[in-house]
C-alpha positions in Angstrom: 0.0 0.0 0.0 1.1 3.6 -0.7 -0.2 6.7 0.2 -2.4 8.0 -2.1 -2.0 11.8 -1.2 2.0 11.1 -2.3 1.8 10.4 -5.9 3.0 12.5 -8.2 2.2 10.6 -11.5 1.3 6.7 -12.4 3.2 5.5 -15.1 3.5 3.0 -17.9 7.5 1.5 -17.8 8.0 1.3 -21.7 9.1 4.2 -22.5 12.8 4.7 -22.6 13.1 7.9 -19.7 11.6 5.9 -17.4 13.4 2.8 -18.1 16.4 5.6 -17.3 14.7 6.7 -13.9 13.7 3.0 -12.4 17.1 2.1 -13.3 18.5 5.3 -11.1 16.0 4.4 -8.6 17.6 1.2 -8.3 20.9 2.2 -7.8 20.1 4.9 -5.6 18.2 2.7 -3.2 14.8 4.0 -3.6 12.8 1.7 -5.6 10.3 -0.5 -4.1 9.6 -3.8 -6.2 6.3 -4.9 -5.5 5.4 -6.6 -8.4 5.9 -10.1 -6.1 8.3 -11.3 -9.5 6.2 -10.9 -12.1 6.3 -8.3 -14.8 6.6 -4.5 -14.3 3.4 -3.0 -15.8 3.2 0.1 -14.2 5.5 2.9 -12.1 4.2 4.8 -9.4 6.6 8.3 -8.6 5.9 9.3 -5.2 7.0 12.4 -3.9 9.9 11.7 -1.6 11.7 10.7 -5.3 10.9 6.7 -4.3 9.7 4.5 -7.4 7.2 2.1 -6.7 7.1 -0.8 -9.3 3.7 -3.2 -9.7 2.7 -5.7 -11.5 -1.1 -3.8 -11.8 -1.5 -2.1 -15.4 -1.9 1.9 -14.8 -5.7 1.9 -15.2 -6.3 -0.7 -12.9 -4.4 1.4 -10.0 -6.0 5.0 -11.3 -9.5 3.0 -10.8 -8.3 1.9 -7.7 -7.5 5.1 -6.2 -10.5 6.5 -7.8 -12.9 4.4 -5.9 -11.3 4.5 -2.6 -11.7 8.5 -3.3 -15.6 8.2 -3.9 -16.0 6.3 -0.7 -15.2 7.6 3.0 -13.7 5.8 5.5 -17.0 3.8 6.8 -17.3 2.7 3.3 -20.4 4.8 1.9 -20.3 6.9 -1.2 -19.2 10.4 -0.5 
């Protein structure tokens, strides 16, 4: 789990910068792999600069926040 109010951008990991910045964020010590072994299909930038790696595609985290942000804390739409 991450905190929702720290993302700074949700990310597919094709593209070639952000090959570059999981790659720095491995060497620096601030990526998290939770993608349990399986394949990287998204990138989550938080914004204390750590990179969290999942094996969820983008949309299905983005819905996920989504819904979590229409309910309130008891579970009843907002």
């Amino acid at each position: 789990m991450v905190n929702t109010e720290k993302i700074i951008a949700i990310v597919s990991p094709d593209s070639a910068p952000i090959k570059r910045m999981i790659q720095k964020a491995r060497s620096d010590g601030t990526a998290i792999d939770a993608t349990q072994g399986r394949k990287t299909k998204s990138v989550v930038i938080m914004e204390n600069n750590q990179v969290v790696l999942s094996a969820l595609v983008t949309e299905t985290i983005v819905n996920r926040f989504y819904s979590d942000y229409k309910t309130d804390s008891c579970g009843q739409d907002a």
